[in-house]
N, C-alpha and C positions, 0 to 999 in steps of 0.2 A: 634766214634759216627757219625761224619758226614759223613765215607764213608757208613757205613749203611741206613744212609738216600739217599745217590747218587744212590746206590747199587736198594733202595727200586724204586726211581723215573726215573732208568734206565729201569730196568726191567717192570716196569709199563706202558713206553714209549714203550718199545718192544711188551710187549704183547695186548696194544692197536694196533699197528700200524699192525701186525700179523690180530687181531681180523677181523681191517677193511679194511683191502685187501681180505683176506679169503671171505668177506661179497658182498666186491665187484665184485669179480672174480666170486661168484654163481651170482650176479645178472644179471653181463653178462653173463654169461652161459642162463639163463632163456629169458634174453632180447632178445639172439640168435634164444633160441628153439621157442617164439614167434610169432618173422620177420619169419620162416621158416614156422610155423601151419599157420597164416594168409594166407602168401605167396599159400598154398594149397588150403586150404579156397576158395581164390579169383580166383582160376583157375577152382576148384571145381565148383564154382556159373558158371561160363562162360561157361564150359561143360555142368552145366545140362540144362542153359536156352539155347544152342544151341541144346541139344538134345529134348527140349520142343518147340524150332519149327520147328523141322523136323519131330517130332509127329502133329504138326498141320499141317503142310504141306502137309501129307502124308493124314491124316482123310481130306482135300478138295479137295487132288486128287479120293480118292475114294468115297465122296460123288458127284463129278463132274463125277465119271465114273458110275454111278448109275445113275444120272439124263440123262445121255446120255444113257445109257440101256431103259432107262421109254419114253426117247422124241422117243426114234429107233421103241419101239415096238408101239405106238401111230399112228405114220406115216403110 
């Protein structure tokens, strides 16, 4: 009787301990895949606000090549 109780709170021990590594080895996995989308994310941001001032950059060189076309023909 009592090895079937050992037997019961052996296997009970095992298949907890199974449960919560399986649990924590997804979470790492997801913790990973995270740090990595972020990681994109935040390089993502930096390309497009570098690409949003070289769009601005470019619209004041060519309104500055316009107002020098408008002062050229004035003169």
């Amino acid at each position: 009787m009592i090895g079937i109780v050992l037997t019961l709170i052996n296997t009970f021990f095992f298949v907890s301990t199974w449960y919560f590594l399986g649990r924590s080895s997804i979470y790492n996995k997801l913790l990973k895949d995270y740090h990595d989308i972020l990681r994109i994310a935040i390089e993502q941001e930096k390309l497009l606000k570098k690409a949003i001032e070289i769009c601005i950059a470019k619209d004041g060189m060519e309104t500055a090549k316009e107002k020098e076309k408008e002062n050229g023909e004035q003169d």
